[in-house]
C-alpha positions, 0 to 999 in steps of 0.5 A: 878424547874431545875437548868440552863443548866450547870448544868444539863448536868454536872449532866446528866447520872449519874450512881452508877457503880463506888460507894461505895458497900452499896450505890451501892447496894441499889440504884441498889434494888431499880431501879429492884424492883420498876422501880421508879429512886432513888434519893439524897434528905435530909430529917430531916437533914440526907442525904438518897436515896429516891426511890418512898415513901420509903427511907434509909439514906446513910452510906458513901460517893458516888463518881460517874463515873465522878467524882462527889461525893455525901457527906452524913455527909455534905450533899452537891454535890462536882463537879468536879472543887471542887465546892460545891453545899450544899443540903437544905431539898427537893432539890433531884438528881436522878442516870439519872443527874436530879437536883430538887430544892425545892420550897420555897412555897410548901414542895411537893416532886417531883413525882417518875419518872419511871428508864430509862435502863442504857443503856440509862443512858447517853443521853443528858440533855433536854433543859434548862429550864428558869434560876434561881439563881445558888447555891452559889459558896464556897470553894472546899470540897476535901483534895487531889487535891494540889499536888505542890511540893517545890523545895528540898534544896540542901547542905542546913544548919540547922536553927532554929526559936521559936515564943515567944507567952504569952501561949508558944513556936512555934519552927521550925528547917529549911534546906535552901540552897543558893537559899533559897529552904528549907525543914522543919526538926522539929517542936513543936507547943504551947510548954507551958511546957517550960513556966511552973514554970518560977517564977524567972529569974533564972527559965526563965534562966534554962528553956530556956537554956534547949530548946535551948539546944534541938535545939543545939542537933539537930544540929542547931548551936548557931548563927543559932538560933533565936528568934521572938514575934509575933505581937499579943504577943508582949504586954504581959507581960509573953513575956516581961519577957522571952524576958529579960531573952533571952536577958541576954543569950545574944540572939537577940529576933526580935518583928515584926509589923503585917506589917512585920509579913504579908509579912514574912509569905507571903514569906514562904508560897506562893510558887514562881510558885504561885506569879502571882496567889494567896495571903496568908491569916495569920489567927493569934488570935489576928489579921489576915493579908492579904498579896500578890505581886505586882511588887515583893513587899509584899502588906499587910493588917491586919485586926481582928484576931480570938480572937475578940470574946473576945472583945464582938466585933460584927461578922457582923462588923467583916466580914464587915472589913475583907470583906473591906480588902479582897476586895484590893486583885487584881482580877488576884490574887484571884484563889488561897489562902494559907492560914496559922494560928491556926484556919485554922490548926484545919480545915485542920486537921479535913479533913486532908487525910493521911499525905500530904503537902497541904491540901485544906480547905472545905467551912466555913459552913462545918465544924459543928463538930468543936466548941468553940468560937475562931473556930467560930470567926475564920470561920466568918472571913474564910467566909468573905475572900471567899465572897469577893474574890470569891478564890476556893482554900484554900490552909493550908500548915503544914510546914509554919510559918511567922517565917520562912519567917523570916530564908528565910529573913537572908543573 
């Protein structure tokens, strides 16, 4: 069964002259030596090249001349446009742009079909046959295709926040100018050192002295340091108490509500030549906010954060609520999402190229080497976002915070 016409003629002429060595090796063996066209298909979960009765699994992703890349670890098709179109075991594309999807009632593998010339190789798609049900729309699987530069500062001064949490501290030291453009000089994340042997007060008196003391030799000056607890942290007790203890160094430690903490963060990360074009998703463990602009003013919404799972709360109920919530975000503002917070970290990370600004996340169900109960959580309430808005890009910036949204806010 043949997918609708778009598609065929997006996939129609392709040819291996631009691929990877290996597979562009064995796919042209295979056309020479057997006159059958060798096709992707996934077999027993592994992503080979089939040609005729025999077949060798791919070693390395093949990106086609026009761009369209075929993904062996993940088993899928990236177009273009950064749409994903996943593989099930059967579904076959073949070098001449011929997709066949496997039916649900018969495991039959198509017959081989004898090579065209590559000469030929890119005559126009036959018709299309009767529709069927598109693949299901996901978000792109590339890493490189956001290249949005922020505006650098200019004279900007140094100022520094910590994200007082129950396990440790989050630090950021900013340059911000008089336009508020900024740039990130130094970060530390889960900084639980600094919390270790605070037995007394005058343990949490020396041991915060000496963090601070690190920000004051980078050059942040002492009014220019703040202090803030995020939302989820607020009721611990280990923040409680390195609250008193900041409190009597005579610094003002700042507790948001998850309100506040939406539209802190929808300020730092949502880039003003996005503001009529996206919204920004703050996936935090213990709740997650939605936030975007409408007539300049941050909306927010906050909903379950990625530690539910603790709570034995149900994931279905929880995509259910995210997907409530998600749903109030404006049609308009849907294309793009910058999304920030731990468990998007750790899947920007582990697709991350290089050392780029802006990483584009691949969709919720490509990410099986990452475990563990809070990831897992967390993807549900991913997967739940992109089902209800249907955003291509999610976009994870690694120099973003709420609490710097919180420095953007002083005079």
């Amino acid at each position: 069964m043949k997918l609708p016409l778009f598609f065929s003629l997006m996939l129609s002429g392709l040819v291996l002259a631009n691929a990877p060595q290996q597979a562009l090796a064995q796919s042209k063996k295979s056309v020479q030596t057997s006159g059958f066209i060798p096709w992707f298909t996934v077999k027993n979960n592994t992503m080979v090249v089939q040609t005729g009765d025999k077949t060798k699994p791919l070693s390395e992703d093949v990106t086609l001349p026009n761009g369209i890349r075929v993904e062996y670890r993940t088993q899928s098709i990236v177009l273009t446009n950064g749409t994903r179109v996943l593989l099930k075991e059967g579904d076959m594309l073949s070098l001449n742009g011929e997709f066949l999807k496997k039916s649900p009632m018969t495991a039959a593998v198509p017959a081989p079909v004898k090579a065209a010339p590559v000469a030929e190789a890119t005559a126009v798609a036959a018709p299309a046959p009767a529709p069927v049900a598109a693949a299901p729309v996901v978000a792109p699987a590339t890493a490189s295709t956001f290249t949005y530069s922020p505006a650098a500062p200019v004279n900007g001064k140094l100022k520094g926040v910590v994200e007082l949490g129950a396990s440790g501290f989050n630090m950021f030291i900013i340059r911000v100018d008089d336009q508020h453009n900024w740039k990130l000089e130094k970060s530390e994340f889960g900084n639980s050192l600094v919390m270790e042997n605070m037995a007394t007060e005058d343990d949490v008196r020396t041991g915060l002295k000496a963090y601070i003391g690190k920000m004051l030799d980078f050059g942040v000056g002492g009014h220019d340091i703040h202090f803030v607890v995020s939302s989820g942290a607020s009721l611990s007790p280990e923040t409680r108490r390195i609250t008193k203890g900041l409190e009597a160094l005579k610094y003002v430690v700042n507790t948001v509500t998850p309100e506040r903490e939406g539209a802190l963060g929808l300020r730092a990360a949502l880039p003003p030549a996005f503001a009529n074009k996206a919204f920004m998703f703050d996936m935090g463990s213990a709740n997650s906010k939605i936030a975007w602009l409408a007539g300049g003013q941050p909306q927010v919404t906050d909903t379950y954060g990625s530690k539910y799972y603790e709570k034995n709360i149900d994931d279905a109920k929880v995509a259910a609520e995210v997907k409530a919530k998600a749903e109030k975000i404006p049609a308009r503002l849907r294309g793009t999402c910058f999304i920030i917070g731990g468990v998007p970290y750790e899947l920007a990370k582990a697709v991350r190229q290089g050392q780029e600004h802006y990483t584009v996340l691949r969709a919720a169900d490509a990410y099986p080497q990452l475990t563990g109960a809070k990831i897992k959580s967390g993807l549900n309430i991913y997967q739940a976002v992109a089902s209800a808005t249907g955003c291509q890009q999610f976009v994870f910036g690694y120099d973003t915070n709420f609490t710097i949204g919180y420095l953007l806010s002083l005079p």
